[in-house]
N, CA, C and O atoms as CSV, one atom per row, in Angstrom:
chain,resi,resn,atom,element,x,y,z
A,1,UNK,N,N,115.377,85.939,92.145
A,1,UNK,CA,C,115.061,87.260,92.659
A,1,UNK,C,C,113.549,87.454,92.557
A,1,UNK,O,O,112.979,86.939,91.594
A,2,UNK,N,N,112.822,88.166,93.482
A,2,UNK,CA,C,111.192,88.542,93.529
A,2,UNK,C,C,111.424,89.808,92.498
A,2,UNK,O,O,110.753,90.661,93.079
A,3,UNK,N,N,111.817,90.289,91.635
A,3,UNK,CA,C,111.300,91.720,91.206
A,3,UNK,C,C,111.486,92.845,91.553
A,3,UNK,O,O,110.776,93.835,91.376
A,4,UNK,N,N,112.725,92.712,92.208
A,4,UNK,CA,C,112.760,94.302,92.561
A,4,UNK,C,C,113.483,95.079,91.315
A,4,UNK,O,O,114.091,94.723,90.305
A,5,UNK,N,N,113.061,96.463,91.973
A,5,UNK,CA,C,113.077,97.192,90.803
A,5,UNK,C,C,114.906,98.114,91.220
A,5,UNK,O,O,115.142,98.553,92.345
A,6,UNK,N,N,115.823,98.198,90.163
A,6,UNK,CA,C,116.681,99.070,90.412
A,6,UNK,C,C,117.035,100.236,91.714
A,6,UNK,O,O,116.579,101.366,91.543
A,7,UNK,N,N,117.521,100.073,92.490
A,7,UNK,CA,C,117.702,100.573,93.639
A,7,UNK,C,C,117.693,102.571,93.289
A,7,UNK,O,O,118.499,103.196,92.601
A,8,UNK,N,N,116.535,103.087,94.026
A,8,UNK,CA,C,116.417,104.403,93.924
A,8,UNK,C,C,117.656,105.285,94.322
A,8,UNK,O,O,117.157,106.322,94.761
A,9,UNK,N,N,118.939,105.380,94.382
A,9,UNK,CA,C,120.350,106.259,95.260
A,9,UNK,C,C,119.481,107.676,95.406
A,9,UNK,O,O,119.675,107.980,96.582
A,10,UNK,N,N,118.526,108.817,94.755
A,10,UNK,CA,C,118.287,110.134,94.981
A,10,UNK,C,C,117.644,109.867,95.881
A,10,UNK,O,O,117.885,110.548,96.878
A,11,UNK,N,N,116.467,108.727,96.032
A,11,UNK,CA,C,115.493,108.729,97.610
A,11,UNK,C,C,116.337,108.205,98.607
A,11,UNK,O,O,116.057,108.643,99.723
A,12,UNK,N,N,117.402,107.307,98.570
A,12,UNK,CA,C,118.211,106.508,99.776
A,12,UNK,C,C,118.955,108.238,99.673
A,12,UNK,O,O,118.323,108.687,100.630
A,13,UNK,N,N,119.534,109.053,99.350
A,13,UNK,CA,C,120.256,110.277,99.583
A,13,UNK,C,C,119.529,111.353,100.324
A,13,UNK,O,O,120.164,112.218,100.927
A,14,UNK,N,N,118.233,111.334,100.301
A,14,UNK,CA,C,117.608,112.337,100.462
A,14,UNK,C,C,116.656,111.664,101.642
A,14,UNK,O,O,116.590,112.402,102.625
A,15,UNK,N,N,116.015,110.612,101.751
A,15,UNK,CA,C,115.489,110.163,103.094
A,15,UNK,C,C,116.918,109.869,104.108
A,15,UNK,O,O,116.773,110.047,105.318
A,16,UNK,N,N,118.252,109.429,103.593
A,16,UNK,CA,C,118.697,108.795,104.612
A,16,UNK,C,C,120.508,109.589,104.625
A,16,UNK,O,O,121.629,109.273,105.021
A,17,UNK,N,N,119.901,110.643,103.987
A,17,UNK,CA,C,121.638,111.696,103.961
A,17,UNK,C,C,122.151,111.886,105.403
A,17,UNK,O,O,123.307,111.870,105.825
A,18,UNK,N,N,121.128,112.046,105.964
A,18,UNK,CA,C,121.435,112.060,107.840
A,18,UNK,C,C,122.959,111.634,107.825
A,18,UNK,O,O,123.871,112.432,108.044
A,19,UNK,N,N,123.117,110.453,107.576
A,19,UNK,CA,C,124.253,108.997,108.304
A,19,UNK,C,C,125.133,109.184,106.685
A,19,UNK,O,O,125.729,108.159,106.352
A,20,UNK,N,N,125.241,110.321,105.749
A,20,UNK,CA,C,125.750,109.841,104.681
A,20,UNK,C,C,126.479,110.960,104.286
A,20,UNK,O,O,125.901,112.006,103.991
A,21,UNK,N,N,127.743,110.838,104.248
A,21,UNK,CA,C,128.746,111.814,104.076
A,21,UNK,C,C,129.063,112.625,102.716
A,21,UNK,O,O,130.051,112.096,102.205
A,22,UNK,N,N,128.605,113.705,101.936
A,22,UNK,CA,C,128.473,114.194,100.693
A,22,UNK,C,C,127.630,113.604,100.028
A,22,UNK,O,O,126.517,113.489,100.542
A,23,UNK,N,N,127.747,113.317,99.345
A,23,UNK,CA,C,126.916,113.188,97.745
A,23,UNK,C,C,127.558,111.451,97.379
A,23,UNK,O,O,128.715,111.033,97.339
A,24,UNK,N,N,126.404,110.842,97.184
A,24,UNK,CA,C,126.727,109.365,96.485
A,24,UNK,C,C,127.100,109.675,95.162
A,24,UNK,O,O,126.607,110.401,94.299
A,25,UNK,N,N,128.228,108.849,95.221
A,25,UNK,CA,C,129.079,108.549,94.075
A,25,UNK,C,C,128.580,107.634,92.918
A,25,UNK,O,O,128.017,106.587,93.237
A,26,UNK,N,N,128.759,107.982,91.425
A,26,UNK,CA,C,128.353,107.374,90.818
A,26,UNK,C,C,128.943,106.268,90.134
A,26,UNK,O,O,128.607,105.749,89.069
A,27,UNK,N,N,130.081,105.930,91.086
A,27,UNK,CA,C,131.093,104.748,90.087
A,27,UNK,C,C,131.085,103.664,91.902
A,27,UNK,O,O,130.933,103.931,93.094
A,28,UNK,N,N,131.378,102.299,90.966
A,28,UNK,CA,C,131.690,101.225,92.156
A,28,UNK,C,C,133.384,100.989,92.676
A,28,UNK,O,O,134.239,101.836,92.418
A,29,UNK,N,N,133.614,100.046,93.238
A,29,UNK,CA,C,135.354,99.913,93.854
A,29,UNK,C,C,136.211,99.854,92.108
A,29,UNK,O,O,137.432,100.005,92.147
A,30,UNK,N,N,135.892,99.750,91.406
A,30,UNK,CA,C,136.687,99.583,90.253
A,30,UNK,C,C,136.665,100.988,89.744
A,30,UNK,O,O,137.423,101.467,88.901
A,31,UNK,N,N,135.973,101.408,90.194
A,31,UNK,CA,C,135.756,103.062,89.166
A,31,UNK,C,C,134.957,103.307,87.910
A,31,UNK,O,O,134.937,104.337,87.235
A,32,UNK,N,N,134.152,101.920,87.673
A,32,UNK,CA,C,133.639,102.208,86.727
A,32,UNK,C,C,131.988,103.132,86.940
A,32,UNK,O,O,131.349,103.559,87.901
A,33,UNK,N,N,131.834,103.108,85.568
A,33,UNK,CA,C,130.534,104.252,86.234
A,33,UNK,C,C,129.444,103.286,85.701
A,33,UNK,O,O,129.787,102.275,85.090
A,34,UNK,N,N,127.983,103.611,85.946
A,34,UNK,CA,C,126.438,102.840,85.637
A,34,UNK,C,C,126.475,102.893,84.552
A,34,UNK,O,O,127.014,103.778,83.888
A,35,UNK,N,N,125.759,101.705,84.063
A,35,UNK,CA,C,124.926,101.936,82.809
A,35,UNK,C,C,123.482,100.951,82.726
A,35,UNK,O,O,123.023,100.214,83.599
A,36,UNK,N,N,123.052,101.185,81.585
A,36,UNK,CA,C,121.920,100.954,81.484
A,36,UNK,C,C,121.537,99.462,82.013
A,36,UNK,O,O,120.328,99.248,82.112
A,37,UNK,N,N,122.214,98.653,82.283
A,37,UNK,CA,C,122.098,97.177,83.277
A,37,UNK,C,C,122.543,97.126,84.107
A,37,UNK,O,O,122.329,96.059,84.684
A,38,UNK,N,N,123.519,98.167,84.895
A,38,UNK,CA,C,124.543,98.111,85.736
A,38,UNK,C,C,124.495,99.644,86.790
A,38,UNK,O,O,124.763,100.797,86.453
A,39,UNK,N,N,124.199,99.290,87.684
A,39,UNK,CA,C,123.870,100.720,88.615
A,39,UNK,C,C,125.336,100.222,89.254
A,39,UNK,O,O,125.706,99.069,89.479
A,40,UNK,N,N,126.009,101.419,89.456
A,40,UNK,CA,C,127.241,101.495,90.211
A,40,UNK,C,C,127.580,102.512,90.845
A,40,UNK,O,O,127.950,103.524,90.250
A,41,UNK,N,N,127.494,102.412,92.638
A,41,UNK,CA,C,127.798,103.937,93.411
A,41,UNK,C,C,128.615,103.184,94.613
A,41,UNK,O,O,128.602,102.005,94.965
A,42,UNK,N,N,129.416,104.457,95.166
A,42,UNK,CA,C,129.989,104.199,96.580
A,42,UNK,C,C,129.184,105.827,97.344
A,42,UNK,O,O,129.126,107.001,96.976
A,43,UNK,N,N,128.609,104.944,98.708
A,43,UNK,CA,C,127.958,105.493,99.553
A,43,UNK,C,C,129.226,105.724,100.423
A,43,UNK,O,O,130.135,104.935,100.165
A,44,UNK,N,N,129.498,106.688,101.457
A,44,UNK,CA,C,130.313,107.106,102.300
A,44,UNK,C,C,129.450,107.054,103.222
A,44,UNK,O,O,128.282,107.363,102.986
A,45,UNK,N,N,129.819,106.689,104.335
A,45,UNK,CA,C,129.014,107.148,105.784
A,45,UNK,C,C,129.746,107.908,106.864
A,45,UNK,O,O,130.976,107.937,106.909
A,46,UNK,N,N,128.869,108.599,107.841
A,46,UNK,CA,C,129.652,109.596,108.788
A,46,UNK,C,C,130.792,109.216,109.562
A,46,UNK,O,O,131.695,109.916,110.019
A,47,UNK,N,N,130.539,107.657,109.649
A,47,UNK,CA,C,131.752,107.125,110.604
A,47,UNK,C,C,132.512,106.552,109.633
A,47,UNK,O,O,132.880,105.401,109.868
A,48,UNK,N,N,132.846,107.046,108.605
A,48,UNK,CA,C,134.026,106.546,107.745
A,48,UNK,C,C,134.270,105.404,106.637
A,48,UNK,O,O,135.114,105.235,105.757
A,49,UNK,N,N,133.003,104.612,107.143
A,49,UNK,CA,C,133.178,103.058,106.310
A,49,UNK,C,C,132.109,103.306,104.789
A,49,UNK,O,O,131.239,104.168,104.907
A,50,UNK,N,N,132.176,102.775,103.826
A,50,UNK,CA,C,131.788,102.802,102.964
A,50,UNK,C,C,131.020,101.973,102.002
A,50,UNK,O,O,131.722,101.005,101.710
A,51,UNK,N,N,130.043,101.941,101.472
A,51,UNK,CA,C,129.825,100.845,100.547
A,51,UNK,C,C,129.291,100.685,99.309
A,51,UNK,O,O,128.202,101.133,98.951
A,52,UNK,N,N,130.272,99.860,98.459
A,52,UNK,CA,C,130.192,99.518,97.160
A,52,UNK,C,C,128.881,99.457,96.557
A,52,UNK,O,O,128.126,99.800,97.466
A,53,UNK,N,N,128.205,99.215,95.549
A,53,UNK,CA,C,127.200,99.323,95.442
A,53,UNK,C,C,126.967,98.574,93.734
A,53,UNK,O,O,126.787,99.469,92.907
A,54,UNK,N,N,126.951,97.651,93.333
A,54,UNK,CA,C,126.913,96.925,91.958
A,54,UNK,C,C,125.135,96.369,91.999
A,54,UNK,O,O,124.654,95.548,92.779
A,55,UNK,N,N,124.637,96.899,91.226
A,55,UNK,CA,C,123.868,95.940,90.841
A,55,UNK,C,C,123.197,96.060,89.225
A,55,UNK,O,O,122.919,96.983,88.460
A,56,UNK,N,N,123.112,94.425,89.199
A,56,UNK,CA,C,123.284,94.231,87.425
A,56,UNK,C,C,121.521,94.355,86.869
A,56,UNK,O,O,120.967,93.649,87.711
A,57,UNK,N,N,120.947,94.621,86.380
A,57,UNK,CA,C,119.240,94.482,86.206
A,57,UNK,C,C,119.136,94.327,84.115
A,57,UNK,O,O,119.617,94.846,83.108
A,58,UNK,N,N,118.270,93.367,84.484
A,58,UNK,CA,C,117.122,93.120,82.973
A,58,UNK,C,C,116.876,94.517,82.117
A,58,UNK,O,O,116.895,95.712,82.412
A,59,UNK,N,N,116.682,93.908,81.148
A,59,UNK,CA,C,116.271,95.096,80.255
A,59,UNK,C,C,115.168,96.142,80.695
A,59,UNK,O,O,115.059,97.360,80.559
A,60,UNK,N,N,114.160,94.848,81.459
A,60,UNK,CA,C,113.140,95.898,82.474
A,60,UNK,C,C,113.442,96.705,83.443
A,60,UNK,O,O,112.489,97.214,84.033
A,61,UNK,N,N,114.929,97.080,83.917
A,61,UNK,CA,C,115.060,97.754,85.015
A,61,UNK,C,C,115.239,96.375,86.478
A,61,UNK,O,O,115.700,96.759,87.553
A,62,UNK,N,N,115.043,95.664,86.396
A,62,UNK,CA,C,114.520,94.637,87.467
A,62,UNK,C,C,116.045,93.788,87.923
A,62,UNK,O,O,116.670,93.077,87.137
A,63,UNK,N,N,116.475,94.071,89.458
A,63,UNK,CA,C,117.972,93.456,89.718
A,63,UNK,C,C,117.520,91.753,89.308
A,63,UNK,O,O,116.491,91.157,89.627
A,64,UNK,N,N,118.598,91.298,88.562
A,64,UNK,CA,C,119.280,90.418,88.467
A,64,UNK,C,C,120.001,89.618,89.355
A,64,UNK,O,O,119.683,88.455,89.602
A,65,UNK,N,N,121.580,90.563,90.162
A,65,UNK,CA,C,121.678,90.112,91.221
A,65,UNK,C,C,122.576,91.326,91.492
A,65,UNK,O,O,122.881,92.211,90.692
A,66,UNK,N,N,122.931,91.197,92.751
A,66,UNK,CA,C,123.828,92.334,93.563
A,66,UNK,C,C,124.563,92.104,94.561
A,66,UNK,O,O,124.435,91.364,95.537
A,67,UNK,N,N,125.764,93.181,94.052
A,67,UNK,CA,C,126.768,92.967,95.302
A,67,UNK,C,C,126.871,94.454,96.195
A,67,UNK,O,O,127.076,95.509,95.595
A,68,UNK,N,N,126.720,94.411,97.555
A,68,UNK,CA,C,126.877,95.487,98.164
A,68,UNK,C,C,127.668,95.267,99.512
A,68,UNK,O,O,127.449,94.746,100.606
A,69,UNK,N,N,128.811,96.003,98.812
A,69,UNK,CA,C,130.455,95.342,99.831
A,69,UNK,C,C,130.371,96.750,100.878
A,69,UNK,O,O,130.374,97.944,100.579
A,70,UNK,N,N,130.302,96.135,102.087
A,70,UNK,CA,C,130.470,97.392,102.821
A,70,UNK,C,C,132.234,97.395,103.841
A,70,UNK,O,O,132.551,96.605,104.730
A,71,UNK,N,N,132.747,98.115,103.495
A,71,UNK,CA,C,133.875,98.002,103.779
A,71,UNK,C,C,134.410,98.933,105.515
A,71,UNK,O,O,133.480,99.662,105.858
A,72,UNK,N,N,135.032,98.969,106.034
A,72,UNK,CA,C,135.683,99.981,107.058
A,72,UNK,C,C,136.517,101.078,106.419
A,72,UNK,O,O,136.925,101.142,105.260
A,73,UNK,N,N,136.752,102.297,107.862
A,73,UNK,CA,C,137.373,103.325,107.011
A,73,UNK,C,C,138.823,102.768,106.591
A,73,UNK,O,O,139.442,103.340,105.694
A,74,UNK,N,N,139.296,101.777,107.172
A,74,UNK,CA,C,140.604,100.935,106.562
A,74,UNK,C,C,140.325,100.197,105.882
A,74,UNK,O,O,140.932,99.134,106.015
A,75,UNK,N,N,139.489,100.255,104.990
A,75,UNK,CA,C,139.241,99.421,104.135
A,75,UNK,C,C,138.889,97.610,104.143
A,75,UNK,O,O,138.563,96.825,103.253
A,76,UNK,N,N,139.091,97.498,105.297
A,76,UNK,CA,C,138.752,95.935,105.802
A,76,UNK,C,C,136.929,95.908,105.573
A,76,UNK,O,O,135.903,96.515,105.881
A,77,UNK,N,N,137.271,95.114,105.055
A,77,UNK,CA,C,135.483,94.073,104.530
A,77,UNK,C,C,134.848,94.373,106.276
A,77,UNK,O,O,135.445,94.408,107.352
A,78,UNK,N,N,133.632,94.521,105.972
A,78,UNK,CA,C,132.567,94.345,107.491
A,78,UNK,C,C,131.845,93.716,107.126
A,78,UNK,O,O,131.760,92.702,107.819
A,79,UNK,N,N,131.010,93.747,106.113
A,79,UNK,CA,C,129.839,92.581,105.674
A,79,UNK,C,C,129.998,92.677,104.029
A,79,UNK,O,O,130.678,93.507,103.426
A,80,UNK,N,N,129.109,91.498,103.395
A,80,UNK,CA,C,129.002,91.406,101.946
A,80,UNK,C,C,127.652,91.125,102.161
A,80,UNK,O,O,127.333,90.218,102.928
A,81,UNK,N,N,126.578,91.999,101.397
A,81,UNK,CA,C,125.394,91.836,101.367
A,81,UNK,C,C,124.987,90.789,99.685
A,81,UNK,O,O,124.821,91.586,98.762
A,82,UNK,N,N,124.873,89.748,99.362
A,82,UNK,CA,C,125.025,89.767,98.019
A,82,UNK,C,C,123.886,88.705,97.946
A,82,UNK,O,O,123.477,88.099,98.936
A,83,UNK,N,N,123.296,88.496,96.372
A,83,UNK,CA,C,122.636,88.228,95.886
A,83,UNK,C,C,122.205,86.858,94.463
A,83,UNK,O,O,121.212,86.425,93.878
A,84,UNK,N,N,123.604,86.662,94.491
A,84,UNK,CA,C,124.087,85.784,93.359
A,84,UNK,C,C,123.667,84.225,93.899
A,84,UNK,O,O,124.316,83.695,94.801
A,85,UNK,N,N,122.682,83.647,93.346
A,85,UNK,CA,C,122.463,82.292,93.810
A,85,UNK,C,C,123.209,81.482,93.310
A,85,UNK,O,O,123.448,81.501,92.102
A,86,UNK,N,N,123.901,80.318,94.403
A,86,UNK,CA,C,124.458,79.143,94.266
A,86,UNK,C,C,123.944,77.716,93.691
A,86,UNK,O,O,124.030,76.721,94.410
A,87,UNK,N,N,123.438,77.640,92.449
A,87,UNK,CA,C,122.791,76.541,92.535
A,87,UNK,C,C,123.341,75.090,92.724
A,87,UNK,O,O,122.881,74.175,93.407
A,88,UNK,N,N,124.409,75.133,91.962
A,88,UNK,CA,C,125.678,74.346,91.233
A,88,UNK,C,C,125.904,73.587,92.934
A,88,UNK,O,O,125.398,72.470,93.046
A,89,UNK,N,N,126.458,74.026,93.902
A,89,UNK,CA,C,126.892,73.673,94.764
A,89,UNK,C,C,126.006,73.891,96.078
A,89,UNK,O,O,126.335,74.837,96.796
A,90,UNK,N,N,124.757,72.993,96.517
A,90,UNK,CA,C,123.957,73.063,98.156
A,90,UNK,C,C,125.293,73.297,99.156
A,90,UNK,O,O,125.023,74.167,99.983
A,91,UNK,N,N,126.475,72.837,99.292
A,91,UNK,CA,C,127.132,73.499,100.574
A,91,UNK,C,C,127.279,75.209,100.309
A,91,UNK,O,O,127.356,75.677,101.445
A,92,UNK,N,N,127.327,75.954,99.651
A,92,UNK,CA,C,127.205,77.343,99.399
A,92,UNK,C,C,125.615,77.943,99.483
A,92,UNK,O,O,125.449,79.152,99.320
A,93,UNK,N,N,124.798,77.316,99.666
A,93,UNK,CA,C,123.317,77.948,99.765
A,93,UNK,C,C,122.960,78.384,101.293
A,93,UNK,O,O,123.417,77.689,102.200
A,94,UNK,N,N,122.264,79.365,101.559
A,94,UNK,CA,C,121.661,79.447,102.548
A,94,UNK,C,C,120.197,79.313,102.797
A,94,UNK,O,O,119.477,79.097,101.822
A,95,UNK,N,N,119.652,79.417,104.027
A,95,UNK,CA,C,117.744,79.432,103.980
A,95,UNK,C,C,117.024,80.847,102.935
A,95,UNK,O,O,115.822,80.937,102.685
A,96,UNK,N,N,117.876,81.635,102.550
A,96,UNK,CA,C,117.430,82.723,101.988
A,96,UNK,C,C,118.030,82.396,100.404
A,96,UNK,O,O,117.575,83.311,99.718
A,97,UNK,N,N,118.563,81.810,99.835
A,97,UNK,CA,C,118.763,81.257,98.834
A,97,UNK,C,C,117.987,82.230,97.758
A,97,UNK,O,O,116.785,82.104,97.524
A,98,UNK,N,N,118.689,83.055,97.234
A,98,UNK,CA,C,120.151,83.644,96.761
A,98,UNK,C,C,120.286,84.495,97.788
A,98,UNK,O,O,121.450,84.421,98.182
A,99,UNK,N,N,119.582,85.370,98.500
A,99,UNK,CA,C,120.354,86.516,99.276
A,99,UNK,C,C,121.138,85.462,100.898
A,99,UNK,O,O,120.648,84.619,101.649
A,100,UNK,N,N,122.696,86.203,100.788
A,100,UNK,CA,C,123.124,85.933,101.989
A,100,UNK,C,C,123.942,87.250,102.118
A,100,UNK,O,O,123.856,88.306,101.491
A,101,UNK,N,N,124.902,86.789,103.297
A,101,UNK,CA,C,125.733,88.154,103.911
A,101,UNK,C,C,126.798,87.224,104.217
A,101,UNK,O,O,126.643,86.146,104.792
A,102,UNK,N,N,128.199,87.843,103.679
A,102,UNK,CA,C,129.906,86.889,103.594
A,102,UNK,C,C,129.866,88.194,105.592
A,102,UNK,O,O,129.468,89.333,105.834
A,103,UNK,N,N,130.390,87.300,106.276
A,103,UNK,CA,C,131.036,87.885,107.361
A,103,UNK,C,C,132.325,88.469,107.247
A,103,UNK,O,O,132.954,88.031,106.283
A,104,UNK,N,N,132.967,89.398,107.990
A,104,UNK,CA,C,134.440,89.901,107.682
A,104,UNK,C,C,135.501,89.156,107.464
A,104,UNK,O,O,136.078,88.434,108.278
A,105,UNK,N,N,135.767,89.347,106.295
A,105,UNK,CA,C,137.210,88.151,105.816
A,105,UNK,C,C,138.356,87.832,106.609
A,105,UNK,O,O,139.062,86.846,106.396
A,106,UNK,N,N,138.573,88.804,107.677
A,106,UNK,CA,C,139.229,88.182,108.920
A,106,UNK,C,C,138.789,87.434,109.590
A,106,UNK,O,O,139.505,86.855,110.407
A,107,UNK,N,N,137.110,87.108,109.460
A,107,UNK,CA,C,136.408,85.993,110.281
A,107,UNK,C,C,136.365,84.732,110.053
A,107,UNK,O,O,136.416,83.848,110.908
A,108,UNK,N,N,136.270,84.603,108.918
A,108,UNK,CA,C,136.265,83.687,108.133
A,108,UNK,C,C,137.016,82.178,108.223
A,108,UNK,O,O,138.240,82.048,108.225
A,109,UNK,N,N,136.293,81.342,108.277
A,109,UNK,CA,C,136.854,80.049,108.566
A,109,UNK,C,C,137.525,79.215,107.438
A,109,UNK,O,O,138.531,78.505,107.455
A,110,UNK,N,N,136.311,79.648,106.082
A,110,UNK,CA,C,136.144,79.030,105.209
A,110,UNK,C,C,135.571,79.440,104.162
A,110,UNK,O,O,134.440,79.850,104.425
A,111,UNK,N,N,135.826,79.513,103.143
A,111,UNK,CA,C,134.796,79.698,102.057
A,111,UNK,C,C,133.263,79.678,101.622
A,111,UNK,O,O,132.650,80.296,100.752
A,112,UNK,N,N,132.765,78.434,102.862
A,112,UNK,CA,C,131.742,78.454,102.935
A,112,UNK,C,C,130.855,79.126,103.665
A,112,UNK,O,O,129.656,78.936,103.458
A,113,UNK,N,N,131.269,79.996,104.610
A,113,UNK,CA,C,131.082,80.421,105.113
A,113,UNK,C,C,130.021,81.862,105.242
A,113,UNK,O,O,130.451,82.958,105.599
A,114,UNK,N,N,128.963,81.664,104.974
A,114,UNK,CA,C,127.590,82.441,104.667
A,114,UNK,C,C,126.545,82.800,105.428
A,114,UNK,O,O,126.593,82.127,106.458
A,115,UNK,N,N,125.367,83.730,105.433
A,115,UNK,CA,C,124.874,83.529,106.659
A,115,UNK,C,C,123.691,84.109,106.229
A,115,UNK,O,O,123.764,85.191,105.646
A,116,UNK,N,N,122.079,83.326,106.503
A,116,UNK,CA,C,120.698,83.559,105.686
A,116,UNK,C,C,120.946,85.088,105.844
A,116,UNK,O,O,121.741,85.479,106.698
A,117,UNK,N,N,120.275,85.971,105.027
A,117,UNK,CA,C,119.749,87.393,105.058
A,117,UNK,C,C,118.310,87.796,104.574
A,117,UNK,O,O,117.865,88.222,103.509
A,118,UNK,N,N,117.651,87.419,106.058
A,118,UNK,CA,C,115.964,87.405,105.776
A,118,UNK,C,C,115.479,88.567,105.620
A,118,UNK,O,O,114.388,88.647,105.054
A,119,UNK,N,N,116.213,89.893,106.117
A,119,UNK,CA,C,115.490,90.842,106.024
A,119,UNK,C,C,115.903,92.084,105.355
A,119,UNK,O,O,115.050,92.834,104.880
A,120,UNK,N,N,117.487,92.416,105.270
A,120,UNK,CA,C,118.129,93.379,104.439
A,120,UNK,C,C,118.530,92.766,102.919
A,120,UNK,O,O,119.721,92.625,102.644
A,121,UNK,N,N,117.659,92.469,102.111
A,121,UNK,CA,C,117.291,92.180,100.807
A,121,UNK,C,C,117.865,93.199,100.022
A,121,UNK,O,O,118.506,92.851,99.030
A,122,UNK,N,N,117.738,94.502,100.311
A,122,UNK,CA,C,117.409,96.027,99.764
A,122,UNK,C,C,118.154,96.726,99.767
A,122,UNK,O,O,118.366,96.897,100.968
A,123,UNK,N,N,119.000,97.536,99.068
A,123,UNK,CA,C,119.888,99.069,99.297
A,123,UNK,C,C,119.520,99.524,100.344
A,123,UNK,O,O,120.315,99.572,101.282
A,124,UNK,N,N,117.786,100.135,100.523
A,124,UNK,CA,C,117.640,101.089,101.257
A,124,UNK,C,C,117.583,100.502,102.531
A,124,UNK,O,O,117.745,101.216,103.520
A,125,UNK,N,N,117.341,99.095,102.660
A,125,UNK,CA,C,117.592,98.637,104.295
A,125,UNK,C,C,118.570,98.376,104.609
A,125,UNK,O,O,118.824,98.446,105.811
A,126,UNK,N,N,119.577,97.954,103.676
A,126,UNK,CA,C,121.040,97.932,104.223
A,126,UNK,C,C,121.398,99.087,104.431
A,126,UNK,O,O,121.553,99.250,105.642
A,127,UNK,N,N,121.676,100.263,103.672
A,127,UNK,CA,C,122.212,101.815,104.169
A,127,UNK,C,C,121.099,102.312,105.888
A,127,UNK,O,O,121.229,102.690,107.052
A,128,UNK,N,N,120.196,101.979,104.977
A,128,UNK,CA,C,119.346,101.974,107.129
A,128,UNK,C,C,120.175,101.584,108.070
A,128,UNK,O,O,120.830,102.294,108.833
A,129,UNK,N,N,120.108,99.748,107.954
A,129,UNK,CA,C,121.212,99.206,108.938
A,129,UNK,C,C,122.030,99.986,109.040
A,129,UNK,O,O,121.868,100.835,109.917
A,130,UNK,N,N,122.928,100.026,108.421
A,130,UNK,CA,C,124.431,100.739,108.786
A,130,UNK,C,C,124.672,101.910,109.107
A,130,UNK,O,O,125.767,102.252,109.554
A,131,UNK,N,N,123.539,102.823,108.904
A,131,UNK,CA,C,123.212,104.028,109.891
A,131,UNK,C,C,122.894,103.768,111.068
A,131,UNK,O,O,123.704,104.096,111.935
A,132,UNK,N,N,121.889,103.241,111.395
A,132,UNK,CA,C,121.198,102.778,112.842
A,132,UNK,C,C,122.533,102.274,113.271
A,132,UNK,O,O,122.988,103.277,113.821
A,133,UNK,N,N,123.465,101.333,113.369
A,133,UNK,CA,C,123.864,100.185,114.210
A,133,UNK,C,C,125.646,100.691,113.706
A,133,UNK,O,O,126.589,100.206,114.332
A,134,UNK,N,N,125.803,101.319,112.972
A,134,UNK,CA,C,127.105,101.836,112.885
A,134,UNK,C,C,127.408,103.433,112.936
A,134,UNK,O,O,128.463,103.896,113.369
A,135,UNK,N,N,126.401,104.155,112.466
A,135,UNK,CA,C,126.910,105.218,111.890
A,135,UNK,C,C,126.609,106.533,113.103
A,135,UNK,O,O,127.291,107.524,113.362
A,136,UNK,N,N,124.946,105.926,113.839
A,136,UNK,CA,C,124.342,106.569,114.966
A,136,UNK,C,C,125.428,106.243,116.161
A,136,UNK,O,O,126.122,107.133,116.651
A,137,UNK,N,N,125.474,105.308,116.440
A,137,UNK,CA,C,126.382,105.073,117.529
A,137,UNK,C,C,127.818,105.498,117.736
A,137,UNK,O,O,128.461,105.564,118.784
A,138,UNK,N,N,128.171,105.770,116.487
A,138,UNK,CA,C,129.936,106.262,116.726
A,138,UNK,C,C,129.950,107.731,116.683
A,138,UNK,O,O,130.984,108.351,116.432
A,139,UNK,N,N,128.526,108.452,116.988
A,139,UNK,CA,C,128.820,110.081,117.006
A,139,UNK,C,C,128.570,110.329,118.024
A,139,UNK,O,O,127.890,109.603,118.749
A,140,UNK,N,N,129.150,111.638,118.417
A,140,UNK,CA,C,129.196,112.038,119.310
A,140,UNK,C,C,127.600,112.973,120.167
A,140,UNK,O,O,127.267,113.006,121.352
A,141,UNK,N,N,127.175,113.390,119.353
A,141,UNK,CA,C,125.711,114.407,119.332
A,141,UNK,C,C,124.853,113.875,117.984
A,141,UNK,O,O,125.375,113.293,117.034
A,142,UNK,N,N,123.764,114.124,118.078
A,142,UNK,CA,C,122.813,114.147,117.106
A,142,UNK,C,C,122.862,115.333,116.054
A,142,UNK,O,O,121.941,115.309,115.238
A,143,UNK,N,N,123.926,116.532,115.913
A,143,UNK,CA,C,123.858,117.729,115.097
A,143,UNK,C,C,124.795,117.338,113.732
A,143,UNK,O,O,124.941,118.160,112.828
């Protein structure tokens, strides 16, 4: 990991509440809640789908690694944004080595099945993405 620092949820709520349905939650798919190494929220979005939000960080505050499962309003997987490097095994690595993205588990060929993630590294660019490209497009008006 480069150093990033613990993912901000009050600035991703407050720059990007637009596309975000109530108030971020402070527990992940298990229900558990954050703690001091462990940030854990589920984001809701306007068009229904949701996403998990785990990430583990150093005593400094600084992620470790992360999982951010974004699911449909049926609960079917849409992407896995995650962070956990493969070292043990080169057929599981991608060009972005540790960050990749699992495609929808109905897609899925294989286990190995991964895909580089050069540019949504971040909470706040993934909840971007999924506003822009999911959440804008399935409404009806801009109000």
């Amino acid at each position: 990991m480069n150093g990033r620092a613990r993912s901000n949820l009050e600035l991703i709520q407050k720059e990007l509440g637009h596309g975000i349905w109530g108030d971020i939650q402070f527990t992940d798919r298990s229900g558990q809640e954050s703690t001091i190494y462990a940030l854990r929220a589920t984001i809701r979005f306007l068009d229904g789908s949701v996403l998990y939000v785990t990430e583990y960080t150093n005593k400094f505050g600084i992620i470790d690694r992360y999982y951010y499962d974004w699911t449909a309003a049926d609960w079917r997987i849409k992407a896995q944004y995650h962070s956990e490097p493969h070292k043990r095994d080169q057929r599981y690595q991608t060009a972005t080595e540790p960050y990749h993205i699992h495609p929808p588990q109905n897609t899925v060929l294989s286990n190995l099945d991964r895909f580089p993630n050069y540019a949504h590294q971040d909470l706040y660019s993934i909840v971007e993405g999924i506003i822009i490209f999911a959440v804008i497009p399935s409404r009806t008006s801009l109000e």
